[in-house]
N, C-alpha and C positions, 0 to 999 in steps of 0.2 A: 757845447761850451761857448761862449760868449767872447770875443774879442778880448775885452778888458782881463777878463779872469784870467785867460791865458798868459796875457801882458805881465800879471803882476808876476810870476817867474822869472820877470826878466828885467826888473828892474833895478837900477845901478848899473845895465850893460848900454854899451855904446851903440845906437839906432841909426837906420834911415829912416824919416818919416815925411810920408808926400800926403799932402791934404789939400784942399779946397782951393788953398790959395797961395801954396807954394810947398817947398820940400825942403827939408837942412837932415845936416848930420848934428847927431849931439847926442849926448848922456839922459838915460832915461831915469829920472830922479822920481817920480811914484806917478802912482795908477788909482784913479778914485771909480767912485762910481757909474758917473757919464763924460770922464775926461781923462787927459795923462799928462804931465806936467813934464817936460823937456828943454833942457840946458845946451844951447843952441851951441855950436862949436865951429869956429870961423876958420876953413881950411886952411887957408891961407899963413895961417898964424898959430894954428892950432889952443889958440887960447877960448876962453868963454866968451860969448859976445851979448849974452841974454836968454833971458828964460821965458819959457812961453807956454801957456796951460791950452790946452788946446780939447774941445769938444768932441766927444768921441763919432759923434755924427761926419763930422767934417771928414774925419780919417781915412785914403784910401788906402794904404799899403803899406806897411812896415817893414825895411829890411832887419834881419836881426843877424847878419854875416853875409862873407864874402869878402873880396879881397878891398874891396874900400873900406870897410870895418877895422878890416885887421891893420890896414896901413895906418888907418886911424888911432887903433890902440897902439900901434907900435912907435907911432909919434907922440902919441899922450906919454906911453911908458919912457922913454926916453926922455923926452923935458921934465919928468919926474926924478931919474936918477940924476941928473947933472944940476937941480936945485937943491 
């Protein structure tokens, strides 16, 4: 099975993604053929900061959990219930 294929199971969950030329945290918004389109997410702030399609060649490593994930969603979740 194929990187992407797998990918698409998992899309709308919140990523680590390290590639070519750098690595962010962000929301994995879809999965195409030779790339993946991701909603970059600024720790700091935990707001959106940009979106970036990125070639599936470039890709080395996806985290898909762990405890920066989760602190991640549990920041997202939270500025969710108080707006």
């Amino acid at each position: 099975m194929r990187m992407l294929e797998k990918l698409r199971e998992y899309e709308s969950q919140y990523v680590f993604v390290k590639w070519a030329f750098g690595g962010e945290y962000g929301k994995l918004l879809s999965v195409g053929d030779d790339y993946i389109e991701l909603a970059i997410i600024d720790v700091d702030t935990m707001e959106y900061r940009e979106t970036l399609m990125i070639t599936a060649s470039l890709i080395f490593e996806i985290s898909l959990g762990g405890a920066d994930i989760a602190r991640i969603v549990a920041e997202v979740s939270s500025r969710m219930s108080v707006q």
